[in-house]
PyMOL Python script that loads the backbone (N, CA, C, O; Angstrom):
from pymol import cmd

cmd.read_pdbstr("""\
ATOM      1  N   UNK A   1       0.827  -1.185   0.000  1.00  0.00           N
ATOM      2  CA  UNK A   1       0.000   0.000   0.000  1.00  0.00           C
ATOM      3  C   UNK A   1       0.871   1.249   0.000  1.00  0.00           C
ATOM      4  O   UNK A   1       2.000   1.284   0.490  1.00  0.00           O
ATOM      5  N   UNK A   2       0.210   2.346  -0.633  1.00  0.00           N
ATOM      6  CA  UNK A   2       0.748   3.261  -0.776  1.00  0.00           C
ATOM      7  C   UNK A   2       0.511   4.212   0.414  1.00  0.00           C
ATOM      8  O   UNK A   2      -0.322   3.863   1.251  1.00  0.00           O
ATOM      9  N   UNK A   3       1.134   5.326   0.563  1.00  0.00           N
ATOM     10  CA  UNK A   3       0.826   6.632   1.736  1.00  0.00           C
ATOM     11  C   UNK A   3      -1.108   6.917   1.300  1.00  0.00           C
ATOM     12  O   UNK A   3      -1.745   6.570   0.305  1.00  0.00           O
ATOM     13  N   UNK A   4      -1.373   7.386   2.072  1.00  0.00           N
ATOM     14  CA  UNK A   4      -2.964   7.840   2.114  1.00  0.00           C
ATOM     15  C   UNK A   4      -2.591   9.232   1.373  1.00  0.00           C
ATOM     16  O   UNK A   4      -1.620   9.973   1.525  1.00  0.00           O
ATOM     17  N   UNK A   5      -4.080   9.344   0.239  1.00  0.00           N
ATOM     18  CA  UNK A   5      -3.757  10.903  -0.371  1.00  0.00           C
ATOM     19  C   UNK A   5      -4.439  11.947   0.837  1.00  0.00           C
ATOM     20  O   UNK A   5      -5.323  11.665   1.646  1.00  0.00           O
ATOM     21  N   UNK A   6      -3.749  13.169   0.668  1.00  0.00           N
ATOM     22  CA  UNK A   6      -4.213  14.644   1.311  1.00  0.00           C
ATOM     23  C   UNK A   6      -4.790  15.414   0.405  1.00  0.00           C
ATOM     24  O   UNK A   6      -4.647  15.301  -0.812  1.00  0.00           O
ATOM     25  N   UNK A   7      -5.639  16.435   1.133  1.00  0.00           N
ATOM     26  CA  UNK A   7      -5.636  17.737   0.478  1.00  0.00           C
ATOM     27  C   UNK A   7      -4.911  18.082  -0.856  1.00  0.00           C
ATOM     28  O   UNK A   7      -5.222  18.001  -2.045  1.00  0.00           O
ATOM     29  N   UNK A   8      -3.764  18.520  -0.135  1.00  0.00           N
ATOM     30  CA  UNK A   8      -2.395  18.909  -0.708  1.00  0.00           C
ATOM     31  C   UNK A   8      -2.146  18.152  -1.627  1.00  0.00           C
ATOM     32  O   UNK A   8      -1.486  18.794  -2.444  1.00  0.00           O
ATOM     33  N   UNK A   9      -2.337  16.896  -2.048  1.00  0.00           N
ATOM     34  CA  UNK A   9      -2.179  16.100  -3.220  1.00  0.00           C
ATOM     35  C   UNK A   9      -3.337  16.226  -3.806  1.00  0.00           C
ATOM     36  O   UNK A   9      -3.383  16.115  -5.031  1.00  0.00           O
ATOM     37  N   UNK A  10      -4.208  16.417  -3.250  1.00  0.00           N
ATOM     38  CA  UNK A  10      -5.322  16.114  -4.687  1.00  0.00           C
ATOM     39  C   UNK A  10      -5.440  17.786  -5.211  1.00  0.00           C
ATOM     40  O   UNK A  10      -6.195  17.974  -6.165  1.00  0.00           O
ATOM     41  N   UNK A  11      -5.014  18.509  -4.861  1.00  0.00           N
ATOM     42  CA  UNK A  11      -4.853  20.249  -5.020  1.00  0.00           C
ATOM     43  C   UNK A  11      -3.561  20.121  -6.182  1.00  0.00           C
ATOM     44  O   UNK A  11      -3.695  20.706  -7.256  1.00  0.00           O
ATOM     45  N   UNK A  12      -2.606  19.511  -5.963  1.00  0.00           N
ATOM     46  CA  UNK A  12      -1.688  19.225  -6.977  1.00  0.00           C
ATOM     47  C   UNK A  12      -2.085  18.625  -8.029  1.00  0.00           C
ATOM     48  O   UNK A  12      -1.167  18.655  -8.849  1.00  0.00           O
ATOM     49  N   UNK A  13      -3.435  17.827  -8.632  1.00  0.00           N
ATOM     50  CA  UNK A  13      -3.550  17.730  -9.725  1.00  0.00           C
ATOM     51  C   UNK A  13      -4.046  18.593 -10.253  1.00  0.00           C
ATOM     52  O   UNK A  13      -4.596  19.561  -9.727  1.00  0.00           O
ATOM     53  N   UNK A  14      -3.860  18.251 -11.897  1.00  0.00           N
ATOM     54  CA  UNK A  14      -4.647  19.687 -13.020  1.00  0.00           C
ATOM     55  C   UNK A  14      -6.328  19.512 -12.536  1.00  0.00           C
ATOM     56  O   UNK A  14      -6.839  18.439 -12.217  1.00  0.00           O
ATOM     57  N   UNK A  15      -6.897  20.596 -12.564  1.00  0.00           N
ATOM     58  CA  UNK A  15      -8.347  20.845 -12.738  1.00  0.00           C
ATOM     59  C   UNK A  15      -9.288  19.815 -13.175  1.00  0.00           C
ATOM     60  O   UNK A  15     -10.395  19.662 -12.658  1.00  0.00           O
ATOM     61  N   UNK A  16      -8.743  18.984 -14.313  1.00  0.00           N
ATOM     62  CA  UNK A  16      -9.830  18.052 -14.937  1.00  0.00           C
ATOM     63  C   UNK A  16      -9.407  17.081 -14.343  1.00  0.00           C
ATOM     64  O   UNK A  16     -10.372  16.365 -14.079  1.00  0.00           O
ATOM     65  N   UNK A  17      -8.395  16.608 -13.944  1.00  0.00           N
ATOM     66  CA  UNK A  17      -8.335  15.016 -12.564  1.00  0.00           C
ATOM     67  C   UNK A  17      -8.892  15.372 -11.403  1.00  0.00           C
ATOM     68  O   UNK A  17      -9.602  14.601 -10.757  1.00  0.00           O
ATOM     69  N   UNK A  18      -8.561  16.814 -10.967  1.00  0.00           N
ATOM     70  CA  UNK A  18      -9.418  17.075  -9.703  1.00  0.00           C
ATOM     71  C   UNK A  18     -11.506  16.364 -10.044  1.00  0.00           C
ATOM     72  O   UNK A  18     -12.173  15.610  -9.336  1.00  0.00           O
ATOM     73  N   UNK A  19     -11.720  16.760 -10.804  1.00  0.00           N
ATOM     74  CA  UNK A  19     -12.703  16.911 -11.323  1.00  0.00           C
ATOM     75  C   UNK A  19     -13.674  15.465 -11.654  1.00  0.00           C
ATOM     76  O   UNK A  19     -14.876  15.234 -11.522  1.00  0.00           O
ATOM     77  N   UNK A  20     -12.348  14.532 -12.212  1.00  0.00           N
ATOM     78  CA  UNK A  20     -12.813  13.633 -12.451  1.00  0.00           C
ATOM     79  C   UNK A  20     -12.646  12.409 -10.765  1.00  0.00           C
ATOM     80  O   UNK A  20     -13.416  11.648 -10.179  1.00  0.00           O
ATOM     81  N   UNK A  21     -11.613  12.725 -10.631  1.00  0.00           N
ATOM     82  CA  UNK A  21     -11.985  11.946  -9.212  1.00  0.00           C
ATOM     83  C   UNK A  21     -13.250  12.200  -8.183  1.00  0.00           C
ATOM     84  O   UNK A  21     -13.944  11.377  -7.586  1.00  0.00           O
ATOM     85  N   UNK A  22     -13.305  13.997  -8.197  1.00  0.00           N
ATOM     86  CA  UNK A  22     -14.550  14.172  -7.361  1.00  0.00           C
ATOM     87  C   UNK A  22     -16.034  13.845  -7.571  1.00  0.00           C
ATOM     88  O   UNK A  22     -16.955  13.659  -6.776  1.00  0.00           O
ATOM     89  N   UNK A  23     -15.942  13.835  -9.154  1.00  0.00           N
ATOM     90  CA  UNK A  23     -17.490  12.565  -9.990  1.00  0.00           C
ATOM     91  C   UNK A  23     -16.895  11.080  -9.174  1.00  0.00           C
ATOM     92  O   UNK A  23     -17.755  10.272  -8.824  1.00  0.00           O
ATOM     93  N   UNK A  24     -15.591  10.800  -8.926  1.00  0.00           N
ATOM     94  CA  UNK A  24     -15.710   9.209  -8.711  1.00  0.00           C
ATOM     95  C   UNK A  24     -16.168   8.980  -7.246  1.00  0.00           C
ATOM     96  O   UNK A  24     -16.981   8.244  -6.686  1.00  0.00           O
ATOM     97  N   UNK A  25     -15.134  10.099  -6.813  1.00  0.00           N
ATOM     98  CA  UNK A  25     -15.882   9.797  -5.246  1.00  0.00           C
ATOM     99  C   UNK A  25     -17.366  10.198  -4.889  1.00  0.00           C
ATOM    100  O   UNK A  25     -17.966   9.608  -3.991  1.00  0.00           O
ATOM    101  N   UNK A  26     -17.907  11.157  -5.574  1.00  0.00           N
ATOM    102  CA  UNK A  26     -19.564  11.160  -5.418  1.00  0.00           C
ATOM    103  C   UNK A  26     -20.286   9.818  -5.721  1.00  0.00           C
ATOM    104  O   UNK A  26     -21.210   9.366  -5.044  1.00  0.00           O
ATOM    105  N   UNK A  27     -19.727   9.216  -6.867  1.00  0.00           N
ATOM    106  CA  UNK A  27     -20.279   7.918  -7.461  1.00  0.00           C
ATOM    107  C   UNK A  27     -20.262   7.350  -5.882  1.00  0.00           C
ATOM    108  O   UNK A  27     -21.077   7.557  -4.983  1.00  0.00           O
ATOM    109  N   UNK A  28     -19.174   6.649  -5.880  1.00  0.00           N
ATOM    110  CA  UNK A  28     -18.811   5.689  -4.384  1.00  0.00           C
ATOM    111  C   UNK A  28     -19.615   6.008  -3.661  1.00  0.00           C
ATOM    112  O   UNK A  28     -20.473   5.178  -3.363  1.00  0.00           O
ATOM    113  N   UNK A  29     -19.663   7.406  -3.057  1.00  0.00           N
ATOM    114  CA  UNK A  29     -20.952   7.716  -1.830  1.00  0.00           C
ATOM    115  C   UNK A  29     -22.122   7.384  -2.165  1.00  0.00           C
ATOM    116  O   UNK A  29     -22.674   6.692  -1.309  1.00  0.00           O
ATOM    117  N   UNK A  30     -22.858   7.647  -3.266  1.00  0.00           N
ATOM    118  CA  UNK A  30     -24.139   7.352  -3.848  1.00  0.00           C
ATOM    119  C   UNK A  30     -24.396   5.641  -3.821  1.00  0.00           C
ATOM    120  O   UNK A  30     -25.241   5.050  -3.148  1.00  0.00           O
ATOM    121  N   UNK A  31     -23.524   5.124  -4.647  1.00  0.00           N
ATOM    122  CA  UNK A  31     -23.645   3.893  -4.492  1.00  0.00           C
ATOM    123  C   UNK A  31     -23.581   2.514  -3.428  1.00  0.00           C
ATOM    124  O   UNK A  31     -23.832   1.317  -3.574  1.00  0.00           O
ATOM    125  N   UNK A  32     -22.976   3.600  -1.979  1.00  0.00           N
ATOM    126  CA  UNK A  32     -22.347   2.991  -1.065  1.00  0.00           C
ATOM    127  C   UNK A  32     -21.118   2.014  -1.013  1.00  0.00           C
ATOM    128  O   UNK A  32     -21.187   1.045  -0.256  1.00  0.00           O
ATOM    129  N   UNK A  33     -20.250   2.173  -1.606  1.00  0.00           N
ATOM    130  CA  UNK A  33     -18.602   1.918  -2.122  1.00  0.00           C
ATOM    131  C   UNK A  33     -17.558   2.169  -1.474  1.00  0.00           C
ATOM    132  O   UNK A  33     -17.219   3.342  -1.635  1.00  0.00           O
ATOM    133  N   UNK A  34     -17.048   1.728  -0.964  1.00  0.00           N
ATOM    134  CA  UNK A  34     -16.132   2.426   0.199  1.00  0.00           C
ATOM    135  C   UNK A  34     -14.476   1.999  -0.784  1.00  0.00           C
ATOM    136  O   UNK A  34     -14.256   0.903  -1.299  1.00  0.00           O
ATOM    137  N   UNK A  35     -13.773   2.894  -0.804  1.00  0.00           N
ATOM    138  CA  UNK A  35     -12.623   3.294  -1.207  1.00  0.00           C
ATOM    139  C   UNK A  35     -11.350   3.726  -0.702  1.00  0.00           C
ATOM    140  O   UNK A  35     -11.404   4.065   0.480  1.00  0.00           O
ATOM    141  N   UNK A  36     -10.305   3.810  -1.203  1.00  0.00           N
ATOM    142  CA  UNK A  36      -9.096   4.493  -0.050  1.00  0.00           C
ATOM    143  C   UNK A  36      -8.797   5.162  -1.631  1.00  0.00           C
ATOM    144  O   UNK A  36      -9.078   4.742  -2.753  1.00  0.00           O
ATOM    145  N   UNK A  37      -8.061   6.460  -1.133  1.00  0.00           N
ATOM    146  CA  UNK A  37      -7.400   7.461  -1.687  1.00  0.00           C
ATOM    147  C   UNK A  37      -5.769   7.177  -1.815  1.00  0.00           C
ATOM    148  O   UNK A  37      -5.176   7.750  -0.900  1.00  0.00           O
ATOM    149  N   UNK A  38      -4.885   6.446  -2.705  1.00  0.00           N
ATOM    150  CA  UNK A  38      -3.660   7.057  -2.496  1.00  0.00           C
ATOM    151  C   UNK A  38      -2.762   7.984  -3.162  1.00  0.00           C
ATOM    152  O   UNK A  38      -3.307   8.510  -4.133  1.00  0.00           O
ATOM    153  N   UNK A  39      -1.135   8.490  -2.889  1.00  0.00           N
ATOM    154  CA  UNK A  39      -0.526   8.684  -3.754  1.00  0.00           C
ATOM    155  C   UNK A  39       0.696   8.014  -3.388  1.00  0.00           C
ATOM    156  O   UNK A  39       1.088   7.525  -2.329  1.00  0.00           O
ATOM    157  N   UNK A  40       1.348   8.149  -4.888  1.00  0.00           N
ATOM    158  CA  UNK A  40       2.909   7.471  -4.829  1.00  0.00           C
ATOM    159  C   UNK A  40       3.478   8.442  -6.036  1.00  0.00           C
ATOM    160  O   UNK A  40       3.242   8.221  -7.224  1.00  0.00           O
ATOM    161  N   UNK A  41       4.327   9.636  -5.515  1.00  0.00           N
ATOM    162  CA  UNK A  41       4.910  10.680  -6.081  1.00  0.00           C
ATOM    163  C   UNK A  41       3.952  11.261  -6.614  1.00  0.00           C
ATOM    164  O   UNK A  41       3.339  11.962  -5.809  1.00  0.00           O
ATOM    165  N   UNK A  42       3.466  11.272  -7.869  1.00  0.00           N
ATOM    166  CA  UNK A  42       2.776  11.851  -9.171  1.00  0.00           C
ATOM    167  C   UNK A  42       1.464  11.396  -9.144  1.00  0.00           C
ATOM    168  O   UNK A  42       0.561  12.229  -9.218  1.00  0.00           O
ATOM    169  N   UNK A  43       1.102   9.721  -9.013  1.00  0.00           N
ATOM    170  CA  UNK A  43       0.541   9.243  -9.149  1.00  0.00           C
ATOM    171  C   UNK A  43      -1.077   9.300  -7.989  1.00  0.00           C
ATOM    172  O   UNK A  43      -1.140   9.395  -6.763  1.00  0.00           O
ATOM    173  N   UNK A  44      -1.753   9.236  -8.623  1.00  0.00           N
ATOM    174  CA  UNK A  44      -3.003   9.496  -7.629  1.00  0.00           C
ATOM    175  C   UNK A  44      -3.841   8.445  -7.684  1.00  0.00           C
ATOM    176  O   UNK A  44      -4.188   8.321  -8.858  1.00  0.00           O
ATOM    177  N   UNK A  45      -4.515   7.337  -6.763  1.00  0.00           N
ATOM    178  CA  UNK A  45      -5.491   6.243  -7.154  1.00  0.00           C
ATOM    179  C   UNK A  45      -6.185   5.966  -6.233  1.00  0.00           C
ATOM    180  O   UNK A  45      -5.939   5.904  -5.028  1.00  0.00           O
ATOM    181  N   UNK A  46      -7.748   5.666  -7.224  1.00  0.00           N
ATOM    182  CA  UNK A  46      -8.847   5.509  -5.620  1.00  0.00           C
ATOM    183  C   UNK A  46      -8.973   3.735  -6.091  1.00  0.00           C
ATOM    184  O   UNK A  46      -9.168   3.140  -7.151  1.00  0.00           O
ATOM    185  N   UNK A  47      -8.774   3.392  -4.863  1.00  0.00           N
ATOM    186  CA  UNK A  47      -8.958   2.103  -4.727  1.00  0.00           C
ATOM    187  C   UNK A  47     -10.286   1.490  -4.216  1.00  0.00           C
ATOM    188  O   UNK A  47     -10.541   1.613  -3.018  1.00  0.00           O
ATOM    189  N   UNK A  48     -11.412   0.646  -5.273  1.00  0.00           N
ATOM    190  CA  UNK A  48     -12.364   0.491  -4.598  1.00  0.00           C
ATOM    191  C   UNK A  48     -12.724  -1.169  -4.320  1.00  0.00           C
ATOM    192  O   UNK A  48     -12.721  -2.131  -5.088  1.00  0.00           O
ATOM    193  N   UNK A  49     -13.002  -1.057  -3.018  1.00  0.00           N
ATOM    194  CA  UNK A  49     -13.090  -2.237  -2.701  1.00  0.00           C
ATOM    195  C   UNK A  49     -13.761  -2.868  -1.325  1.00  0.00           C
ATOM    196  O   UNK A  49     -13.306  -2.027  -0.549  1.00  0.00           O
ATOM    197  N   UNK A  50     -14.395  -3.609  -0.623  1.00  0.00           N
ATOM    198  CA  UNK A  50     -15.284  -3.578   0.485  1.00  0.00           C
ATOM    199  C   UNK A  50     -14.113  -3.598   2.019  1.00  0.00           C
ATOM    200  O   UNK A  50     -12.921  -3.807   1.790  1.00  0.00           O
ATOM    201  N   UNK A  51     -14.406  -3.453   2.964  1.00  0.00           N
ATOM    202  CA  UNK A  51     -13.635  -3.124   3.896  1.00  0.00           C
ATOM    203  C   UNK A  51     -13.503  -1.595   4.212  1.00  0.00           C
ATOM    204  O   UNK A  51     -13.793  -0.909   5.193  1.00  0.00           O
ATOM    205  N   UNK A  52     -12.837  -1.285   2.745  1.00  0.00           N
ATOM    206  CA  UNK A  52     -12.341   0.576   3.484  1.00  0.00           C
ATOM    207  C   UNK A  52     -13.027   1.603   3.815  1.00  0.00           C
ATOM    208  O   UNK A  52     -14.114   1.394   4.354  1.00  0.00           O
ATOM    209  N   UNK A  53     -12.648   2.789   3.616  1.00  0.00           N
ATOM    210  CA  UNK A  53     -13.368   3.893   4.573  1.00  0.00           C
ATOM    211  C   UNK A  53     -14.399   4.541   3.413  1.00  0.00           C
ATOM    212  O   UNK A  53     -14.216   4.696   2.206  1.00  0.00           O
ATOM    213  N   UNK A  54     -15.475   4.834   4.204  1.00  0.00           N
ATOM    214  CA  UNK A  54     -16.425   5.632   3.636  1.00  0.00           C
ATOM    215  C   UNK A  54     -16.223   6.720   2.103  1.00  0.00           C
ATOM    216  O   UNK A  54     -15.274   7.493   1.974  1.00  0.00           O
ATOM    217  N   UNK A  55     -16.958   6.602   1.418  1.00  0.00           N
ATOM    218  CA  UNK A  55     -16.356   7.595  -0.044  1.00  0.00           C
ATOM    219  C   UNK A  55     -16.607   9.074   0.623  1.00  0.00           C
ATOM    220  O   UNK A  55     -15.725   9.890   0.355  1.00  0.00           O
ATOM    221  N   UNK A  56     -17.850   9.610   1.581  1.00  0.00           N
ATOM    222  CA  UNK A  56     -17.907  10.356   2.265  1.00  0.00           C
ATOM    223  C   UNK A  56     -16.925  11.108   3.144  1.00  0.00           C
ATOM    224  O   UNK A  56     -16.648  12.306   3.186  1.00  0.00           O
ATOM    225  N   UNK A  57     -16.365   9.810   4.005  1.00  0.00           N
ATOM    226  CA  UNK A  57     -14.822  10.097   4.149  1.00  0.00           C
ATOM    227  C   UNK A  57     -14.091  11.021   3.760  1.00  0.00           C
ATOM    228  O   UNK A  57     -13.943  12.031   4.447  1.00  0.00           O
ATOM    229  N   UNK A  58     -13.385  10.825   2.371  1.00  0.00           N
ATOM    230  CA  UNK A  58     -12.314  10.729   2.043  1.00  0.00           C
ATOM    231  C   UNK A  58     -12.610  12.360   0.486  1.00  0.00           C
ATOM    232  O   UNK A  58     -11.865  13.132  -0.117  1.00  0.00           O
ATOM    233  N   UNK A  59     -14.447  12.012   0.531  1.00  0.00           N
ATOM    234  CA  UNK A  59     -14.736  13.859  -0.024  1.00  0.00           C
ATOM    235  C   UNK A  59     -14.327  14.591   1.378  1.00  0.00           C
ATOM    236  O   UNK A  59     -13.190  14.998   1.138  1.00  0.00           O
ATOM    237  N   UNK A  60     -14.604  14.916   2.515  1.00  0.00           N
ATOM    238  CA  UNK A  60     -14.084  15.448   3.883  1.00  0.00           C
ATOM    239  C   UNK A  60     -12.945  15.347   3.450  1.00  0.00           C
ATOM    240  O   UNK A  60     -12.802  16.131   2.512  1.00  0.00           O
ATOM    241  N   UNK A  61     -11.819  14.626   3.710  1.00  0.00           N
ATOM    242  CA  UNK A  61     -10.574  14.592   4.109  1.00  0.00           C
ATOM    243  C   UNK A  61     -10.007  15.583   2.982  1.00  0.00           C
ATOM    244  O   UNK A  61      -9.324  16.575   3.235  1.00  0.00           O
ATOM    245  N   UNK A  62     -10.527  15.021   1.250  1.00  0.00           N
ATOM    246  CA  UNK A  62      -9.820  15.820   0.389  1.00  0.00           C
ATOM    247  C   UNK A  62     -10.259  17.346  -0.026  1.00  0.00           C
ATOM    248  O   UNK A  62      -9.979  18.002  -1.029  1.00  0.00           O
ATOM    249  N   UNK A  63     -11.167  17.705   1.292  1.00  0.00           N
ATOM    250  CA  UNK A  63     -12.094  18.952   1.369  1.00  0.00           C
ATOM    251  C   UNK A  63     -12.570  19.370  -0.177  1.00  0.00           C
ATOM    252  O   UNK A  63     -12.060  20.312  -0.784  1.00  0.00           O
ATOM    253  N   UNK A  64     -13.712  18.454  -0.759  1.00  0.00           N
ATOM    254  CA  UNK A  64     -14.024  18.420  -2.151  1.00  0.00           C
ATOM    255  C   UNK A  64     -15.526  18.777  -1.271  1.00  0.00           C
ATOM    256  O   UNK A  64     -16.196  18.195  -0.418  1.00  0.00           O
ATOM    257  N   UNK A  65     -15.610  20.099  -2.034  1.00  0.00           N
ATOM    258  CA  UNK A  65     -17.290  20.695  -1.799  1.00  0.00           C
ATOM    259  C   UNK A  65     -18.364  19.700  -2.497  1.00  0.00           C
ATOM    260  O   UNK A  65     -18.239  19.093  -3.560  1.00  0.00           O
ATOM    261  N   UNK A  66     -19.655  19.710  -1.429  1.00  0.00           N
ATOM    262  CA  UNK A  66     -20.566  19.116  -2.221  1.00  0.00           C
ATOM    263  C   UNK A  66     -21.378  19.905  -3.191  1.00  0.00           C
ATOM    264  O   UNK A  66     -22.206  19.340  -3.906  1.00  0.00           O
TER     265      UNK A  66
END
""", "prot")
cmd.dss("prot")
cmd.show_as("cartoon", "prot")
cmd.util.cbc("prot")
cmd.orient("prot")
């Protein structure tokens, strides 16, 4: 596993990845999907899969407005 993503990393991508992750993580919440956020340098990935933390979560953590 990789480090958990922040703020600060998901603020470091361009506008349209910001954008498109925050459609993914709305998806996840809607659907009830629970996901983890990581990064590894550059790289940004939501991992979805049963066990992890809330998609709700992790819109909070990456302070993505509803």
């Amino acid at each position: 596993m990789h480090p958990i993503a922040s703020s600060f990393d998901y603020n470091n991508l361009i506008p349209a990845m910001q954008d498109k992750i925050a459609r993914l993580l709305r998806f996840c919440r809607d659907n009830g999907l629970s996901c983890r956020c990581e990064t590894n340098g550059r790289d940004f990935t939501v991992i979805i899969a049963p066990g992890l933390s809330a998609a709700s979560w992790w819109l909070e953590r990456l302070l993505i407005d509803d």
